[in-house]
Backbone as CSV, one residue per row, in Angstrom:
resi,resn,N_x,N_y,N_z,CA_x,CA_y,CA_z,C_x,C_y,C_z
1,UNK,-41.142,-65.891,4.641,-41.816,-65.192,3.564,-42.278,-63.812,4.052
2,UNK,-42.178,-62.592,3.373,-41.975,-61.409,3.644,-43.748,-61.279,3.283
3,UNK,-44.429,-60.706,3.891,-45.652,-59.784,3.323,-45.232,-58.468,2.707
4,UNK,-46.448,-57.587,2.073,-46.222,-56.653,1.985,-46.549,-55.446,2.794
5,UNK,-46.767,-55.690,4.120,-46.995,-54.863,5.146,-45.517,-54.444,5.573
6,UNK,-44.529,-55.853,5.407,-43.365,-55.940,6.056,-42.374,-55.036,5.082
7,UNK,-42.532,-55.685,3.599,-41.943,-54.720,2.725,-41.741,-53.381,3.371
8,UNK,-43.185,-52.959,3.155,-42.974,-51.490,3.210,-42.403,-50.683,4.639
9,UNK,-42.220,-51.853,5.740,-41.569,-51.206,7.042,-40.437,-51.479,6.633
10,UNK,-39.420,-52.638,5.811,-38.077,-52.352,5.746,-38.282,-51.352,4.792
11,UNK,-39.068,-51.195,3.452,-38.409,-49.930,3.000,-38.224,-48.512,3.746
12,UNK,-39.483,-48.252,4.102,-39.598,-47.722,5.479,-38.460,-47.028,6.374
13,UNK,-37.735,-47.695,6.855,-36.319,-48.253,7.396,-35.020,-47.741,6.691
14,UNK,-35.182,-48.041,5.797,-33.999,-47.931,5.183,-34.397,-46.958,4.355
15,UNK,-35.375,-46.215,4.037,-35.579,-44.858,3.420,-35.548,-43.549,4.468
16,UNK,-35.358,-43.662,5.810,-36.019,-42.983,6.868,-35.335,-41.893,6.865
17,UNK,-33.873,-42.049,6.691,-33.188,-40.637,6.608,-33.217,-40.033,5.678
18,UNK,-33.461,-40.274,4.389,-33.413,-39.102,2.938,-34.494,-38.601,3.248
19,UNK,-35.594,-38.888,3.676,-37.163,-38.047,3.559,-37.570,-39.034,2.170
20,UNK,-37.093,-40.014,1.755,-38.109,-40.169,0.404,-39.129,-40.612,0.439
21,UNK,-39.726,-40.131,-0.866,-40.901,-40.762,-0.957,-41.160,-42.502,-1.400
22,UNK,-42.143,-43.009,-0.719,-42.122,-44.461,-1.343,-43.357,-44.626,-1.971
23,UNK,-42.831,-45.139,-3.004,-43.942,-45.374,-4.329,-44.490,-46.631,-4.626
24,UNK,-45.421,-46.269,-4.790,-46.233,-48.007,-4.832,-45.350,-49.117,-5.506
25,UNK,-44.749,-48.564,-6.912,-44.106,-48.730,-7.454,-43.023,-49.948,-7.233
26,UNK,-42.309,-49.288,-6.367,-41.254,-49.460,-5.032,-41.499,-50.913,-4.659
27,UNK,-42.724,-50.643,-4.106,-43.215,-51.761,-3.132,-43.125,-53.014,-4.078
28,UNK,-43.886,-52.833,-5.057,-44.036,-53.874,-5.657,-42.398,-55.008,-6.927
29,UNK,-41.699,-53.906,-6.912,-39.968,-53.820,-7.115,-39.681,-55.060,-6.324
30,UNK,-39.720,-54.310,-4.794,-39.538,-54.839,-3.519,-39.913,-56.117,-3.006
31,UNK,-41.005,-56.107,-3.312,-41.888,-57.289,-2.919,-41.800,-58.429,-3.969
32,UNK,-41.615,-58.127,-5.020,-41.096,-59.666,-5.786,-40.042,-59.880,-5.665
33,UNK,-39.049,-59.305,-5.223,-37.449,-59.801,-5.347,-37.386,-60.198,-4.112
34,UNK,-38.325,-60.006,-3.092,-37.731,-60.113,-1.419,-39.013,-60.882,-0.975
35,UNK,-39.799,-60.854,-1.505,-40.747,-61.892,-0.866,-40.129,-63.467,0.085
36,UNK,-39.549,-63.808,-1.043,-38.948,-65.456,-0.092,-38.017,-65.191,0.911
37,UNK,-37.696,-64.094,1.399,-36.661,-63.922,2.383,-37.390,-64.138,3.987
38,UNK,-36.584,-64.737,4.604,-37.125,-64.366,6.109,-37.058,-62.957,6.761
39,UNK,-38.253,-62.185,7.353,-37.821,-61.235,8.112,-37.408,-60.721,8.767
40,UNK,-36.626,-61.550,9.568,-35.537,-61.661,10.401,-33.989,-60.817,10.050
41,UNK,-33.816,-61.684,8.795,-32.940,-61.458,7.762,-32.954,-60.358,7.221
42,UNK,-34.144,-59.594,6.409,-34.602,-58.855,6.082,-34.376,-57.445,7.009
43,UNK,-34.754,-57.623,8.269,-34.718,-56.396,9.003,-33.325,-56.138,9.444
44,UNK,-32.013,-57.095,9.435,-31.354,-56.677,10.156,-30.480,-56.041,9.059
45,UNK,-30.410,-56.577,7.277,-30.360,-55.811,6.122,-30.788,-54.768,6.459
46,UNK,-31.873,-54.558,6.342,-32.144,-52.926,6.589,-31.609,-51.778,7.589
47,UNK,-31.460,-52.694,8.958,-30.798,-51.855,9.846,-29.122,-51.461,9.232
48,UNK,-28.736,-52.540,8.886,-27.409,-52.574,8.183,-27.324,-51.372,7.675
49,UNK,-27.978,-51.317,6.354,-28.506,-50.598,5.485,-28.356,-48.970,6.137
50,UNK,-28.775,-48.779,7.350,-28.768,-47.317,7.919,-27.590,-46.854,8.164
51,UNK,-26.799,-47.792,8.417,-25.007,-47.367,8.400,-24.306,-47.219,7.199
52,UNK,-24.935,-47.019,5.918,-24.448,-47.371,5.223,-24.802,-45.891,4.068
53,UNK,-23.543,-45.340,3.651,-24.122,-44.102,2.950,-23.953,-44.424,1.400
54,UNK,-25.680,-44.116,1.335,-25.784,-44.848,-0.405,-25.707,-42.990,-1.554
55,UNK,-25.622,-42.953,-2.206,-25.309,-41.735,-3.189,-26.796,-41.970,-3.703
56,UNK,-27.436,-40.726,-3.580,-29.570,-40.585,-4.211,-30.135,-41.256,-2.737
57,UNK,-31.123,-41.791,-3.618,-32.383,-42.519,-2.663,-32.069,-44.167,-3.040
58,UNK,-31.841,-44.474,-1.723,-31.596,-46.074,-1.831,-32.413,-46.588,-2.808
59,UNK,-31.607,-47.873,-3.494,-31.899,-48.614,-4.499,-31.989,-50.282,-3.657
60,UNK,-32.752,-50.909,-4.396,-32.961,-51.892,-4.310,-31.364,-52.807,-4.539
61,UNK,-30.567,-52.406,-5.275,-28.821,-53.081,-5.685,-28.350,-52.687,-4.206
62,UNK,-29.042,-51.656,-3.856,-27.959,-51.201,-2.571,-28.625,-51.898,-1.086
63,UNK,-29.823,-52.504,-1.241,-30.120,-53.091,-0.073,-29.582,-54.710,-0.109
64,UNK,-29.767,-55.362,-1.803,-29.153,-56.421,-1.794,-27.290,-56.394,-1.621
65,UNK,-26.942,-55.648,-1.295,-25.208,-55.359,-1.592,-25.642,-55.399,0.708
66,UNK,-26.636,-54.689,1.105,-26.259,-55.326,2.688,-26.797,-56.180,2.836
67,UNK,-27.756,-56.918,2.473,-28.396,-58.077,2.803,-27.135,-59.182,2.615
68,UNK,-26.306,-59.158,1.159,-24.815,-59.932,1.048,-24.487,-60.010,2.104
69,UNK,-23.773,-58.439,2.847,-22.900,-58.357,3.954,-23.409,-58.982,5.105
70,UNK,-24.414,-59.089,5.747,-25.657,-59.386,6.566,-24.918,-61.072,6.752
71,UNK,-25.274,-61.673,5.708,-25.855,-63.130,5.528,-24.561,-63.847,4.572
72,UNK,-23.205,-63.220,4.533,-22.115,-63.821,3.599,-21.567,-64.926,5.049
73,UNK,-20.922,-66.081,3.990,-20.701,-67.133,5.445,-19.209,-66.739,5.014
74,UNK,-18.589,-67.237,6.772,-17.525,-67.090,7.027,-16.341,-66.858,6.622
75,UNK,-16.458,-67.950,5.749,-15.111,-68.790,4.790,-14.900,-67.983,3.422
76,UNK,-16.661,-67.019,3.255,-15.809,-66.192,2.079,-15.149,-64.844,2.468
77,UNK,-15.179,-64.386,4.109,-14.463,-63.604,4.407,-12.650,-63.612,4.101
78,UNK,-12.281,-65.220,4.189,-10.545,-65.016,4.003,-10.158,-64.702,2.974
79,UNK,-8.837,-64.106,3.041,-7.930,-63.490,1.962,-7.555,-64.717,1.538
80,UNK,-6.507,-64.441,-0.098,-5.951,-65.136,-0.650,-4.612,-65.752,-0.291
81,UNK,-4.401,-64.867,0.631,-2.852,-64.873,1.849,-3.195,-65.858,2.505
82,UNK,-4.282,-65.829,3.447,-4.437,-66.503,4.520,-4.802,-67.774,4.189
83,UNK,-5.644,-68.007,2.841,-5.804,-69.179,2.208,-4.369,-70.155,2.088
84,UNK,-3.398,-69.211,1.336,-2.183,-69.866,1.233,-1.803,-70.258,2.232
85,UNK,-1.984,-69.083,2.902,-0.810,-69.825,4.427,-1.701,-71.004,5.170
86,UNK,-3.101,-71.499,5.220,-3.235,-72.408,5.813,-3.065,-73.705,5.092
87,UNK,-3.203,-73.724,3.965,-2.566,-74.776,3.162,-1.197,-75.203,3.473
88,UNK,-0.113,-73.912,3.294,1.371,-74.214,3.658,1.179,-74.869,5.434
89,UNK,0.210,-74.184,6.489,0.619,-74.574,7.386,-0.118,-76.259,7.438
90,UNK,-0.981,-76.462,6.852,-1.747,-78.101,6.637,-0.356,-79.148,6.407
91,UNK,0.112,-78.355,4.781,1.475,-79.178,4.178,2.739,-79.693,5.530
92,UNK,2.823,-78.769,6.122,3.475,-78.361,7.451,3.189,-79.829,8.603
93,UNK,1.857,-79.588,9.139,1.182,-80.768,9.686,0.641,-81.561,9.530
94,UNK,0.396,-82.001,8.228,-0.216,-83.062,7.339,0.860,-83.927,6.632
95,UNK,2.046,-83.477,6.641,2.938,-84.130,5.383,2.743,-84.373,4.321
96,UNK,3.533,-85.100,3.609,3.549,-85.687,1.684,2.282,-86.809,1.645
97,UNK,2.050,-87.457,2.887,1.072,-88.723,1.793,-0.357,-88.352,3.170
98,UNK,-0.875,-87.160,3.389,-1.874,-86.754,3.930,-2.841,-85.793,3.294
99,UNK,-2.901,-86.062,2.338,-3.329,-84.896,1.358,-4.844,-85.013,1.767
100,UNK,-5.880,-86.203,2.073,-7.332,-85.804,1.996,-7.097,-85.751,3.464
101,UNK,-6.305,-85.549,4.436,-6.814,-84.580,6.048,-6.737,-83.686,5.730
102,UNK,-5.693,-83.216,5.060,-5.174,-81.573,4.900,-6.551,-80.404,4.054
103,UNK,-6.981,-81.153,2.848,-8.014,-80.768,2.539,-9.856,-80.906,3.353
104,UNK,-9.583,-82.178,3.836,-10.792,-81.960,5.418,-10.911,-81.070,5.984
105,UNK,-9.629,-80.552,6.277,-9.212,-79.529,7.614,-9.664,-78.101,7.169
106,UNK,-9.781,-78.375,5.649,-9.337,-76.757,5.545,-11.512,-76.469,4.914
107,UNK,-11.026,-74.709,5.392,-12.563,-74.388,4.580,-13.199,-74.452,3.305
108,UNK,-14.401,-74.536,2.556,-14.596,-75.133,1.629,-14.148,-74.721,0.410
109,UNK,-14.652,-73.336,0.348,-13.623,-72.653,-0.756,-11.657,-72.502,-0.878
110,UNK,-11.752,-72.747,0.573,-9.946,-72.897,0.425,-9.484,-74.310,-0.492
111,UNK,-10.500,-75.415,0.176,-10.061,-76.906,-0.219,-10.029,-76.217,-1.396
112,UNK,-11.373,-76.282,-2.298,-11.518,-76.426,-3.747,-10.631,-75.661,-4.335
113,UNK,-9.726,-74.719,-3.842,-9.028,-73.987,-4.371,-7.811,-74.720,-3.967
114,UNK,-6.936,-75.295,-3.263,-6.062,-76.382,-2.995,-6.506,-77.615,-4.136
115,UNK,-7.561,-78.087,-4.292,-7.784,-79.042,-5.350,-7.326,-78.438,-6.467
116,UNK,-8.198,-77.621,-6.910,-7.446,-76.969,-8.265,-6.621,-76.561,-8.383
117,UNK,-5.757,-75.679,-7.679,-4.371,-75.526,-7.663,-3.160,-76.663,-7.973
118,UNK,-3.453,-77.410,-6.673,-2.479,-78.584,-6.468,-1.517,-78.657,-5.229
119,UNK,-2.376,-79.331,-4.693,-1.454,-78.927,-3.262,0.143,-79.255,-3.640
120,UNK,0.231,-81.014,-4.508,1.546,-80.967,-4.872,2.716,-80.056,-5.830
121,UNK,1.785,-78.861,-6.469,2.684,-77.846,-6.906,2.885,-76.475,-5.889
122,UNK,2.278,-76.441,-4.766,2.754,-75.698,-3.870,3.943,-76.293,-2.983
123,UNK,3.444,-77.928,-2.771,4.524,-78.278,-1.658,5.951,-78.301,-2.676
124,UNK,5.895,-78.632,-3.489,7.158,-78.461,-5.016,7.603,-77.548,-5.293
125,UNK,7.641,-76.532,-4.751,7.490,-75.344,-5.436,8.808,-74.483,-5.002
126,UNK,9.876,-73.810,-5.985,10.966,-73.604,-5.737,10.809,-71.730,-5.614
127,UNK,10.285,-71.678,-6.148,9.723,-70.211,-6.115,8.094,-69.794,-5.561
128,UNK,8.435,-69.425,-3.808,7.012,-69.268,-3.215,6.195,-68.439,-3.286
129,UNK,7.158,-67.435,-3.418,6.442,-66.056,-4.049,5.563,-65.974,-5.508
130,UNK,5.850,-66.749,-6.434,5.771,-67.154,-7.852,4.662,-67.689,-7.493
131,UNK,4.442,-68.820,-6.644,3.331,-70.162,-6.582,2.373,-69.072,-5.546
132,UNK,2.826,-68.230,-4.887,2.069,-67.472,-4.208,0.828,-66.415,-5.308
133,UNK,1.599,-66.030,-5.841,0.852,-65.228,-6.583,-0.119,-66.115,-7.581
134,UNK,0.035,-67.201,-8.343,-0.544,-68.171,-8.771,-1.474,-68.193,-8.508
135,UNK,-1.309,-68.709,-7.090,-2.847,-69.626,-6.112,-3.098,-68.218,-6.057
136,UNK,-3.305,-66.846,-5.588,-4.163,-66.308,-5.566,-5.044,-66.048,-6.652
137,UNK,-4.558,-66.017,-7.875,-5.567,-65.632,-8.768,-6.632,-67.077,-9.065
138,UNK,-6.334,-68.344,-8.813,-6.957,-69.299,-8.470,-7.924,-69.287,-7.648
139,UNK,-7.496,-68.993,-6.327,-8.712,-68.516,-5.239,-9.538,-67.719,-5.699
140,UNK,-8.800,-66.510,-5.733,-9.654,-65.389,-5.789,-11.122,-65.457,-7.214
141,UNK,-10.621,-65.956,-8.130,-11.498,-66.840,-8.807,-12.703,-67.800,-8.284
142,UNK,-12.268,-68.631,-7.273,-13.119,-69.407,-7.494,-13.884,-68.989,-6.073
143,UNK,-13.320,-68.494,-5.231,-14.032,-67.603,-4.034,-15.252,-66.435,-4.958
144,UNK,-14.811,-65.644,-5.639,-16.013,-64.777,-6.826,-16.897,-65.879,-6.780
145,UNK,-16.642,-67.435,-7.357,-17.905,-68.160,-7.762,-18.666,-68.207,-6.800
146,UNK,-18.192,-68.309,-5.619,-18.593,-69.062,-4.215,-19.908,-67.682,-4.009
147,UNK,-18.716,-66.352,-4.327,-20.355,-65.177,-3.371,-21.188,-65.030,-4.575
148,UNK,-20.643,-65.403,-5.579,-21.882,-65.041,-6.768,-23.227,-66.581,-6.351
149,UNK,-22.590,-67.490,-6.229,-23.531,-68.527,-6.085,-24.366,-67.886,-4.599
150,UNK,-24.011,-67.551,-3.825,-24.152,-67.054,-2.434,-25.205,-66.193,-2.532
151,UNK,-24.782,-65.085,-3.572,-25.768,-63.812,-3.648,-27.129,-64.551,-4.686
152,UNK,-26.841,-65.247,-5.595,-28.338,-65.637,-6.316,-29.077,-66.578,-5.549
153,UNK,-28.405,-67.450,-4.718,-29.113,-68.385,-3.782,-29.725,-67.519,-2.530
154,UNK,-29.499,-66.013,-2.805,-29.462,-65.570,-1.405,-30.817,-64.881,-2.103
155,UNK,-30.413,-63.946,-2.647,-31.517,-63.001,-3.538,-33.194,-62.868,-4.899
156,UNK,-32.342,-63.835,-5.530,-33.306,-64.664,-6.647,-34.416,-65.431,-5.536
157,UNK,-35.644,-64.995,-5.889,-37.377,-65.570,-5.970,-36.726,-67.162,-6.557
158,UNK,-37.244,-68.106,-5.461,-37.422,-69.572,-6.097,-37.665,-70.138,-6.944
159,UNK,-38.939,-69.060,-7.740,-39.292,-69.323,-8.972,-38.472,-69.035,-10.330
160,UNK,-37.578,-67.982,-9.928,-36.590,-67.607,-10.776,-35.196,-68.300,-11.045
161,UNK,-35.018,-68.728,-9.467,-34.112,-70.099,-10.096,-34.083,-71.143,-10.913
162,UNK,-35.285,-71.650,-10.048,-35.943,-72.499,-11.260,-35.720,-72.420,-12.649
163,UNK,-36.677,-71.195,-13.262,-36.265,-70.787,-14.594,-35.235,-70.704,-15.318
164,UNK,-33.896,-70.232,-14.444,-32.582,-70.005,-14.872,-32.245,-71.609,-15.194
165,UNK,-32.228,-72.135,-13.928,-31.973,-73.681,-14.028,-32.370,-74.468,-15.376
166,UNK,-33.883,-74.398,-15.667,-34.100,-74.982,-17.010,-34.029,-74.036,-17.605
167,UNK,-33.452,-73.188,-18.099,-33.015,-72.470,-19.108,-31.362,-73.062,-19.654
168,UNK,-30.639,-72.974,-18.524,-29.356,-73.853,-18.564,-29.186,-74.927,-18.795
169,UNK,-30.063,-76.305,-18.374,-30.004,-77.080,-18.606,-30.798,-77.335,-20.148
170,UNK,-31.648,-76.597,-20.740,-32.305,-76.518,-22.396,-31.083,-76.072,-22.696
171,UNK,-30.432,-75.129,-22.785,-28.829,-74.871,-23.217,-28.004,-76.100,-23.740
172,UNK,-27.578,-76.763,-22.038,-26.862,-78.019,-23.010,-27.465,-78.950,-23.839
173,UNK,-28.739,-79.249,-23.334,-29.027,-80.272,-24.145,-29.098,-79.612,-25.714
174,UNK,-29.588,-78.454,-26.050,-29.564,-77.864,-27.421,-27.366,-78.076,-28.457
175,UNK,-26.634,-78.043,-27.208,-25.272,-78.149,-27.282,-25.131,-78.936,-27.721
176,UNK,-25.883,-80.275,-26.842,-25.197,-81.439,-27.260,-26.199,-81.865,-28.494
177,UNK,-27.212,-81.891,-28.671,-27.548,-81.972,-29.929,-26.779,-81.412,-31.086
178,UNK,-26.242,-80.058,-31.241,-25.378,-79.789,-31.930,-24.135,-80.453,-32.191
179,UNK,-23.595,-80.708,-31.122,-22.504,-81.377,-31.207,-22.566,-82.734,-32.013
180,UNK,-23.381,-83.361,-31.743,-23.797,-84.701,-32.413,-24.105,-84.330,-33.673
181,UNK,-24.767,-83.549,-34.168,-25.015,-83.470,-35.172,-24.015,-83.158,-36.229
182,UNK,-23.345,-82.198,-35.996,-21.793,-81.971,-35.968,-20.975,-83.082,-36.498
183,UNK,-20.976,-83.788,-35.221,-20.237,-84.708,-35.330,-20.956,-86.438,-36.848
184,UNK,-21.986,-85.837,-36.799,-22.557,-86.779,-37.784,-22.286,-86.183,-38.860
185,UNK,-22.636,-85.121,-39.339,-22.263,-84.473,-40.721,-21.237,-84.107,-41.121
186,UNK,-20.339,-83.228,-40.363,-18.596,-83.745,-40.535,-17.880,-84.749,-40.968
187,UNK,-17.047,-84.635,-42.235,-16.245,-86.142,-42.409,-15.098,-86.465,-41.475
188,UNK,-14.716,-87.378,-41.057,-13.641,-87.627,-39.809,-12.392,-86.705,-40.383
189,UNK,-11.826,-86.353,-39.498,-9.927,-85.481,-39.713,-9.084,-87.101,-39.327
190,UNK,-8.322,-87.368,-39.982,-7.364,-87.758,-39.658,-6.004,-87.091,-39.430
């Protein structure tokens, strides 16, 4: 948990070369969105942050865009290439009736993207280039979900999850009430 003594040394930090001014303002921006972070984390964002040439006076989007880089795990670094090819090379050393090693083996966003895909329409597949291009827009899809989940689990105040959370979950249930209801007042289609 960040104080606001600490705030204001990463802003501090990461304001040091423009000359700007920091505004109470700022702080307090700062300090609710970054409070739950460790400072650890926090400072080495910021150092990040100094290598990094932002256009004006750093923004708060532009410290969370290094704090991402900082703190993104491994597995969402691979390409959509390299995804493929470790699948093809799994198919390779796993064979036809090894399908849950092959997905063990592999990283998490690759599996789930081998699940949804289909590993058996890659190993089938008469046109690789075709199935190549496929699975990437598959990955590359569901890898987006992976850093978007990454960046709100990373960035979002606890309390704000929360909120989102039952906000989403009042969503469906309002859905499925509709739906039922729907489905009650509607005469059947045959």
């Amino acid at each position: 948990m960040l104080t606001r003594k600490q705030i204001v040394e990463i802003i501090t930090l990461v304001h040091a070369d423009g000359g700007y001014k920091i505004r109470p303002e700022k702080i307090d921006i700062w300090f609710e969105a970054l409070e739950h972070l460790d400072f650890e984390i926090a400072m080495t964002a910021a150092k990040y942050a100094r290598t990094v040439k932002f256009y004006g006076e750093p923004k708060l989007q532009d410290f969370i865009f290094c704090l991402d880089k900082c703190t993104k795990p491994k597995e969402l670094d691979i390409s959509a290439d390299q995804a493929f090819n470790a699948i093809v090379d799994g198919i390779r050393k796993y064979s036809y009736h090894h399908d849950a090693e092959l997905i063990a083996s592999l990283p998490d966003v690759v599996a789930q993207a081998a699940k949804t895909f289909g590993i058996k329409e890659i190993r089938m597949s008469e046109n690789i280039s075709v199935c190549r291009g496929q699975f990437t827009r598959c990955f590359e899809s569901i890898k987006a979900q992976h850093e978007k989940h990454h960046l709100e689990k990373l960035t979002l105040p606890p309390s704000l999850n929360k909120a989102i959370e039952d906000l989403r979950s009042k969503n469906r249930e309002d859905i499925l009430q509709l739906a039922n209801h729907l489905a009650q007042t509607l005469p059947e289609v045959a």
